[in-house]
Biopython code that builds the backbone (N, CA, C, O; Angstrom):
import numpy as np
from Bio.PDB.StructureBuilder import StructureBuilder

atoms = [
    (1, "UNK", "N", (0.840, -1.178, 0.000)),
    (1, "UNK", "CA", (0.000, 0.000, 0.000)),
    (1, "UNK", "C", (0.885, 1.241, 0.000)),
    (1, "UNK", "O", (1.864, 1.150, 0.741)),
    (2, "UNK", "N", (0.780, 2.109, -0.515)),
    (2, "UNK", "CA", (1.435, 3.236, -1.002)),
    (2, "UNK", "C", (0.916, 4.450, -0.120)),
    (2, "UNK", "O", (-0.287, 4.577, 0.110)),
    (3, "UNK", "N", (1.981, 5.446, 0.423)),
    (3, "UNK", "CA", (1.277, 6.498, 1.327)),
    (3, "UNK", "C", (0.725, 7.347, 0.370)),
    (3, "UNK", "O", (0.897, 7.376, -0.849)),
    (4, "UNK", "N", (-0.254, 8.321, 1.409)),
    (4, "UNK", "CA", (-0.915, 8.707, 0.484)),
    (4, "UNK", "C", (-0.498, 10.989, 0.238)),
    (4, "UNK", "O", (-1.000, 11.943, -0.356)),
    (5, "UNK", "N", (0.774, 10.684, 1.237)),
    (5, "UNK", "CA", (1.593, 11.378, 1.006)),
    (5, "UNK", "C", (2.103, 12.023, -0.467)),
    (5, "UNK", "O", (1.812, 11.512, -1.548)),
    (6, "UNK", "N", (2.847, 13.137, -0.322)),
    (6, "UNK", "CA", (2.733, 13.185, -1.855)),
    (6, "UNK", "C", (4.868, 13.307, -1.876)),
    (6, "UNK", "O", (5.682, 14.027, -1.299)),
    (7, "UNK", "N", (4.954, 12.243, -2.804)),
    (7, "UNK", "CA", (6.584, 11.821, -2.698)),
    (7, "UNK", "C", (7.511, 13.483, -3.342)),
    (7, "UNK", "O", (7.104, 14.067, -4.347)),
    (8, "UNK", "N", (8.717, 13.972, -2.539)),
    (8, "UNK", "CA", (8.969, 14.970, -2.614)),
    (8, "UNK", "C", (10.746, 14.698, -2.482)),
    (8, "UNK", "O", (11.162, 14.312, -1.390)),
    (9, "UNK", "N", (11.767, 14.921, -3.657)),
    (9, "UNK", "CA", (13.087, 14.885, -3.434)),
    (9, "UNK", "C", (13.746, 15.199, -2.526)),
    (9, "UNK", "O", (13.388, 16.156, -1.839)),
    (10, "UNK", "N", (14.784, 14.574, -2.266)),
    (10, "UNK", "CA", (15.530, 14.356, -0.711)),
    (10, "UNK", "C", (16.031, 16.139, -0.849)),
    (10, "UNK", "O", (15.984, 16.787, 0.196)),
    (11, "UNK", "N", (16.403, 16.721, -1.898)),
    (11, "UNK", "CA", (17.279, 17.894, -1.936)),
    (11, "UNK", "C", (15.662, 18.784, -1.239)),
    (11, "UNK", "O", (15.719, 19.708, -0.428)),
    (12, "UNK", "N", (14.693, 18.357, -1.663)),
    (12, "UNK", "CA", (13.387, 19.671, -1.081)),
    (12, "UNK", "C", (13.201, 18.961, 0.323)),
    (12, "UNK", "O", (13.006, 19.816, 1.188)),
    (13, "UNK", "N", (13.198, 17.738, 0.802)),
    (13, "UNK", "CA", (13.549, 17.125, 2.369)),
    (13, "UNK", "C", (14.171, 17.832, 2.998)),
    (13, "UNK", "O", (13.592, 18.322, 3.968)),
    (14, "UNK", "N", (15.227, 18.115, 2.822)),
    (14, "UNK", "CA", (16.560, 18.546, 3.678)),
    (14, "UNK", "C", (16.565, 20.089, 3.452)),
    (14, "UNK", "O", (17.330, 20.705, 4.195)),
    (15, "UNK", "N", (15.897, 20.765, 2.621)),
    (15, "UNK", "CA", (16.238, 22.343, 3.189)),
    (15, "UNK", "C", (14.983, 22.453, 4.088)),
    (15, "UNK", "O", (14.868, 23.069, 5.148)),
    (16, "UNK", "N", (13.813, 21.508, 3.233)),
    (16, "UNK", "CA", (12.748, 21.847, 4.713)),
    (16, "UNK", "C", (13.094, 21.325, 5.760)),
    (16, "UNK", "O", (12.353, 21.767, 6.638)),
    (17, "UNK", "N", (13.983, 20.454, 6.274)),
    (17, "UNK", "CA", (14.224, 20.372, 7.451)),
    (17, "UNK", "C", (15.412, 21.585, 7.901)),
    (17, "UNK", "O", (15.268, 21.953, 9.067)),
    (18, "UNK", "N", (16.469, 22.203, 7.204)),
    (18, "UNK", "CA", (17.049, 23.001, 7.389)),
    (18, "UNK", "C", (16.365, 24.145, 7.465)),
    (18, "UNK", "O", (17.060, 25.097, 7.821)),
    (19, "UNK", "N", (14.987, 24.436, 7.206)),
    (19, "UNK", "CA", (14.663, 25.664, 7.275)),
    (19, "UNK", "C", (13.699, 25.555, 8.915)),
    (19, "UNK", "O", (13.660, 26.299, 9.895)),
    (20, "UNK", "N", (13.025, 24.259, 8.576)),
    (20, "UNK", "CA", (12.954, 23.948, 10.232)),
    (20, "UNK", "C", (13.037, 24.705, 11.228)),
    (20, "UNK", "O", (12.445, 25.552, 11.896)),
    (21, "UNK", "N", (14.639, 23.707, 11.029)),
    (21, "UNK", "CA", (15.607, 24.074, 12.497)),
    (21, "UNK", "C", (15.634, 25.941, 12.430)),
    (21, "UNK", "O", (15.166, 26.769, 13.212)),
    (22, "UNK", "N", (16.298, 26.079, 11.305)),
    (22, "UNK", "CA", (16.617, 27.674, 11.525)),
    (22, "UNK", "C", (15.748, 28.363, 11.984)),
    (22, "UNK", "O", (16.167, 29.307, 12.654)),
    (23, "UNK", "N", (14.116, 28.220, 11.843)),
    (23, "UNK", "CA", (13.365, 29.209, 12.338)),
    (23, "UNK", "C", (13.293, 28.525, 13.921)),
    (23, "UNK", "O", (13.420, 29.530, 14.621)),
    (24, "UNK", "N", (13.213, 27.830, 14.475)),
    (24, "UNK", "CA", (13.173, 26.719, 15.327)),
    (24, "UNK", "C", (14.204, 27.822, 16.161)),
    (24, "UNK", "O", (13.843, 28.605, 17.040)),
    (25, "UNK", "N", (15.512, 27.655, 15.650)),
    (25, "UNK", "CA", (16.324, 28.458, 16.682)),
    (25, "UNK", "C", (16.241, 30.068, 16.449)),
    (25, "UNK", "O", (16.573, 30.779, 17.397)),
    (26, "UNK", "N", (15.874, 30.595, 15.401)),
    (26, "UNK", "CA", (15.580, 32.099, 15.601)),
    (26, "UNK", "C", (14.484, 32.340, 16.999)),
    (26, "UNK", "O", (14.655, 33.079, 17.968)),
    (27, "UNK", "N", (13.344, 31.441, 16.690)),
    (27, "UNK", "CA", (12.391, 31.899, 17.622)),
    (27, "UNK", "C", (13.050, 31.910, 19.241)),
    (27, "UNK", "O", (12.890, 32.701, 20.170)),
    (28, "UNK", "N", (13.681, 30.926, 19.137)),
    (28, "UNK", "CA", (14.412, 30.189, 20.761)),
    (28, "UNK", "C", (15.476, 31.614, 21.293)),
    (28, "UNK", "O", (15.621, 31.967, 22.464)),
    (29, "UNK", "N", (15.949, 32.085, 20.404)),
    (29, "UNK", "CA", (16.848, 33.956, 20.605)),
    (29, "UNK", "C", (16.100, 34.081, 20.852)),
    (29, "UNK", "O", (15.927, 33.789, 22.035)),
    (30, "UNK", "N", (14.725, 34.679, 20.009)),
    (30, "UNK", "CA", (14.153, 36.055, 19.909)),
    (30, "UNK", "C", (13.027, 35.767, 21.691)),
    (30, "UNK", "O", (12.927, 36.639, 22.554)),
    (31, "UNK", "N", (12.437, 34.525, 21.767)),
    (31, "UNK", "CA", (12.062, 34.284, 23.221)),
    (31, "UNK", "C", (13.331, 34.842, 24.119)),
    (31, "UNK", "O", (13.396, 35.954, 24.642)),
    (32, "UNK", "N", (14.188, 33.937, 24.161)),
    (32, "UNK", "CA", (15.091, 34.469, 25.444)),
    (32, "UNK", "C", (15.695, 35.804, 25.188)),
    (32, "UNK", "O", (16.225, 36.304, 26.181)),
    (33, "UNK", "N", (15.751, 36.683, 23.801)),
    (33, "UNK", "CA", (15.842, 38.005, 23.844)),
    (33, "UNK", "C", (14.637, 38.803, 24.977)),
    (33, "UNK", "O", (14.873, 39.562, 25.916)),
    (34, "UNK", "N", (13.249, 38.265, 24.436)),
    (34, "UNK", "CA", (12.145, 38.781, 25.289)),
    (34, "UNK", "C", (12.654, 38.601, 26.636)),
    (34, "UNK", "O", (13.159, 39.621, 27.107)),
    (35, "UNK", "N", (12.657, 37.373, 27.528)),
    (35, "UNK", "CA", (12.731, 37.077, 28.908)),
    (35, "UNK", "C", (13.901, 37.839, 29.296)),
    (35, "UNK", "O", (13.699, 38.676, 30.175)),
    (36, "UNK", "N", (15.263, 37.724, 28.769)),
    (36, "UNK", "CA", (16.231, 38.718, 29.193)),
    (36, "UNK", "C", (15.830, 40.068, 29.288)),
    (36, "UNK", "O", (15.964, 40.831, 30.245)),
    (37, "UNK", "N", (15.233, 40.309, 27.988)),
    (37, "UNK", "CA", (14.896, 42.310, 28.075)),
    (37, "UNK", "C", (13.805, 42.347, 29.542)),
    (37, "UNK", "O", (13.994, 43.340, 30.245)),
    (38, "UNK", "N", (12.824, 41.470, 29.989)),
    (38, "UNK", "CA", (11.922, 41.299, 31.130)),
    (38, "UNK", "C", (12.206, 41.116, 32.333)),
    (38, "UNK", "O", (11.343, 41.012, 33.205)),
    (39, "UNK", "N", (13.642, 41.041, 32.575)),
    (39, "UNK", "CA", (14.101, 40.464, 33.570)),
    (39, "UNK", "C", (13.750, 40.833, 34.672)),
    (39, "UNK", "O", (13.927, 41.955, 35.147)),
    (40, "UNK", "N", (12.997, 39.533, 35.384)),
    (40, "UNK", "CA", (11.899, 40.227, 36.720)),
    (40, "UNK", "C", (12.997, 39.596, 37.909)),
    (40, "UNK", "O", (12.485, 38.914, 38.797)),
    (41, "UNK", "N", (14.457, 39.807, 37.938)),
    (41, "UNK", "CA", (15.191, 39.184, 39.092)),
    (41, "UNK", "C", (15.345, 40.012, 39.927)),
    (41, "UNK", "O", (14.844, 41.080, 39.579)),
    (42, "UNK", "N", (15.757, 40.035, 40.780)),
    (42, "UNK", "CA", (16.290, 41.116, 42.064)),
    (42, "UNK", "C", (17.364, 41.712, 41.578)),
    (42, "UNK", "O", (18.368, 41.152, 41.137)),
    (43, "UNK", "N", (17.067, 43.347, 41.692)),
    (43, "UNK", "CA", (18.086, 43.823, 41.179)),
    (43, "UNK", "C", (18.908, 44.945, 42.390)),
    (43, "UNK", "O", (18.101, 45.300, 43.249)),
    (44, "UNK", "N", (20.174, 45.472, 42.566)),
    (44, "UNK", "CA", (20.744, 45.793, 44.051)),
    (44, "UNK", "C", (20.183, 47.494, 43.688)),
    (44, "UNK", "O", (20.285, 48.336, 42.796)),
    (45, "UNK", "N", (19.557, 47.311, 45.009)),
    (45, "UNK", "CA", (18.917, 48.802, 45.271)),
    (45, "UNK", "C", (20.042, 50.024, 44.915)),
    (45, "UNK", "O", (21.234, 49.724, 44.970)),
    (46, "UNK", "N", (19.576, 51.637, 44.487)),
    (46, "UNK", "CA", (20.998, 51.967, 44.385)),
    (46, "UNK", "C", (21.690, 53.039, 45.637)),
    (46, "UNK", "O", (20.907, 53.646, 46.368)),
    (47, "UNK", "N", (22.879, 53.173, 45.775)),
    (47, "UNK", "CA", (23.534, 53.925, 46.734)),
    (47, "UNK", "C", (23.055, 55.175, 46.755)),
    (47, "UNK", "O", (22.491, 55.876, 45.914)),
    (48, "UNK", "N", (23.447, 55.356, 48.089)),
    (48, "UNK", "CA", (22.565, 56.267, 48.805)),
    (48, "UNK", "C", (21.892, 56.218, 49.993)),
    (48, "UNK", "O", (21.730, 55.123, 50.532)),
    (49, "UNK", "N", (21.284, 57.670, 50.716)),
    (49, "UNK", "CA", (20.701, 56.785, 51.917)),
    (49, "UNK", "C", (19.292, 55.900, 51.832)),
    (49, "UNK", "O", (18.971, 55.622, 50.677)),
    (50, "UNK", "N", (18.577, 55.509, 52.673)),
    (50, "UNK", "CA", (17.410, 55.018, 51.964)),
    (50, "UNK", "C", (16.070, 55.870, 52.661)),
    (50, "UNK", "O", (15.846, 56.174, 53.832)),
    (51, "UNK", "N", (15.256, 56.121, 51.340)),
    (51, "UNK", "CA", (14.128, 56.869, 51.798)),
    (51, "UNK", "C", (12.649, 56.657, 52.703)),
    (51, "UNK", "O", (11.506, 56.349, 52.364)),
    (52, "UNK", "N", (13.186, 56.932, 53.808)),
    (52, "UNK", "CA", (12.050, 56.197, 54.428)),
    (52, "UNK", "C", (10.819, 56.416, 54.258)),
    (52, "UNK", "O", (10.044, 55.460, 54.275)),
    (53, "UNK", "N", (10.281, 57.922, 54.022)),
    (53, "UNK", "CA", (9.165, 58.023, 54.325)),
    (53, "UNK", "C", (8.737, 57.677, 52.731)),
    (53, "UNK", "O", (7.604, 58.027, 52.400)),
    (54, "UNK", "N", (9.449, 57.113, 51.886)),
    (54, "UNK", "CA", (8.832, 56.355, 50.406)),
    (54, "UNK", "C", (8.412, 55.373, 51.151)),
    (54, "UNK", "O", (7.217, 55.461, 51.433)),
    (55, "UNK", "N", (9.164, 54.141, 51.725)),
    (55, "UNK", "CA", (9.160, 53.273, 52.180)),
    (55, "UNK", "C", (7.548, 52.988, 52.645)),
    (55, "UNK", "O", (6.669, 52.247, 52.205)),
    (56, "UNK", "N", (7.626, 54.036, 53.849)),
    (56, "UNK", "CA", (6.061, 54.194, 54.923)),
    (56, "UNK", "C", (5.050, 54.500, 53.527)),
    (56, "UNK", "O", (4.036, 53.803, 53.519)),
    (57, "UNK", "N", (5.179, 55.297, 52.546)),
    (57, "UNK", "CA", (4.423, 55.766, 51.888)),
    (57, "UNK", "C", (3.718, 54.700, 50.836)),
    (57, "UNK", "O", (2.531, 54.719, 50.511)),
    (58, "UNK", "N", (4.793, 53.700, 50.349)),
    (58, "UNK", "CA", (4.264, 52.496, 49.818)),
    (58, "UNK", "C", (3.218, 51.723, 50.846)),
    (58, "UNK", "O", (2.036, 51.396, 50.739)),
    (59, "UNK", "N", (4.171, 51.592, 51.849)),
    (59, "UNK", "CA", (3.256, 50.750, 53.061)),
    (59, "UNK", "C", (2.230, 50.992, 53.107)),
    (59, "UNK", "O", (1.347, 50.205, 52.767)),
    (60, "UNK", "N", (2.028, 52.132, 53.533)),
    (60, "UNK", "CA", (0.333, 52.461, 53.716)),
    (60, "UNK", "C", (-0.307, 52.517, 52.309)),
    (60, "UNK", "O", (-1.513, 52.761, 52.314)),
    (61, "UNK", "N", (0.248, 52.347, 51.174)),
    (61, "UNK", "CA", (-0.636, 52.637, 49.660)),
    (61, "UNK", "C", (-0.989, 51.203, 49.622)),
    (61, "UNK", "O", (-2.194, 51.048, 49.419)),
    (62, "UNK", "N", (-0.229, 49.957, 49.772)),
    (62, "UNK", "CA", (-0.310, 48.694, 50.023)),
    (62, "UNK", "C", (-1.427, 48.244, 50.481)),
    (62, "UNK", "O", (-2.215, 47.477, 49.927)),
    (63, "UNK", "N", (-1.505, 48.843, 51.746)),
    (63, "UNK", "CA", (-2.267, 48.422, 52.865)),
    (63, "UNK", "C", (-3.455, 48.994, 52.772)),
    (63, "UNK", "O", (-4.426, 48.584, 53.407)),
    (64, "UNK", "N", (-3.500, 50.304, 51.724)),
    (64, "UNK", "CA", (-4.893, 50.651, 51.634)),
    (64, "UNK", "C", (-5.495, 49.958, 50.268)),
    (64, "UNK", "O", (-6.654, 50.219, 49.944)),
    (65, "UNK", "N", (-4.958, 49.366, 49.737)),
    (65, "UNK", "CA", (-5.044, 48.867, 48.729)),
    (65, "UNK", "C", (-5.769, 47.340, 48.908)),
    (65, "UNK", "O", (-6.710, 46.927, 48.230)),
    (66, "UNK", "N", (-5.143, 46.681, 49.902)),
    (66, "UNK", "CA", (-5.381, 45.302, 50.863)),
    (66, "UNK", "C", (-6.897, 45.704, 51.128)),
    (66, "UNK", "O", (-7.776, 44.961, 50.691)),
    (67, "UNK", "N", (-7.239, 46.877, 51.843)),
    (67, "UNK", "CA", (-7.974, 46.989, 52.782)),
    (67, "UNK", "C", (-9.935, 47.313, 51.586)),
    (67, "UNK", "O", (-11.127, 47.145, 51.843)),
    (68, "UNK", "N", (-9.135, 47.816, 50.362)),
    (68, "UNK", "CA", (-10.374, 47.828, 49.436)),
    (68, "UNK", "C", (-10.944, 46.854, 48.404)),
    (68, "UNK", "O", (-11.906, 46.907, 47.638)),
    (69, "UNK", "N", (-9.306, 45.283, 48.855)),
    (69, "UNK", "CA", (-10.194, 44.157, 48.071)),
    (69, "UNK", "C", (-11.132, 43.488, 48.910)),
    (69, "UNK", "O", (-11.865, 42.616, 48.443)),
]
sb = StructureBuilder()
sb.init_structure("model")
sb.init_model(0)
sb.init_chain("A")
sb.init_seg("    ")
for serial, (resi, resn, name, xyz) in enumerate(atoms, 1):
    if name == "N":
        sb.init_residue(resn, " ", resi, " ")
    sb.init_atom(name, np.array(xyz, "f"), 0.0, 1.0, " ", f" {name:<3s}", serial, name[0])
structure = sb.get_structure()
């Protein structure tokens, strides 16, 4: 029984699999381009003294925030 595929030369096989891969790994950059440019890690606060009454001022925006879900 014969597939019902449609038979296609090894030379048009092999760039479609070469073209594949290549987009295959462009996308795999251009993702970890995204996640790098996103980078949600801890980053070191900068020098200087630190501002407290920002600090208190978040706190209580937080907390009023808590307090209206």
């Amino acid at each position: 029984m014969h597939s019902k595929r449609k038979w296609r030369p090894a030379i048009v096989r092999s760039s479609l699999t070469v073209i594949a891969g290549l987009v295959t790994g462009v996308m795999a950059v251009a993702g970890w381009g995204a996640w790098h440019a996103l980078d949600r890690h801890a980053t070191v606060p900068p020098p200087g003294p630190v501002q407290w009454q920002d600090a208190h001022h978040a706190r209580a925006v937080l907390a009023q925030y808590r307090a209206n879900l």
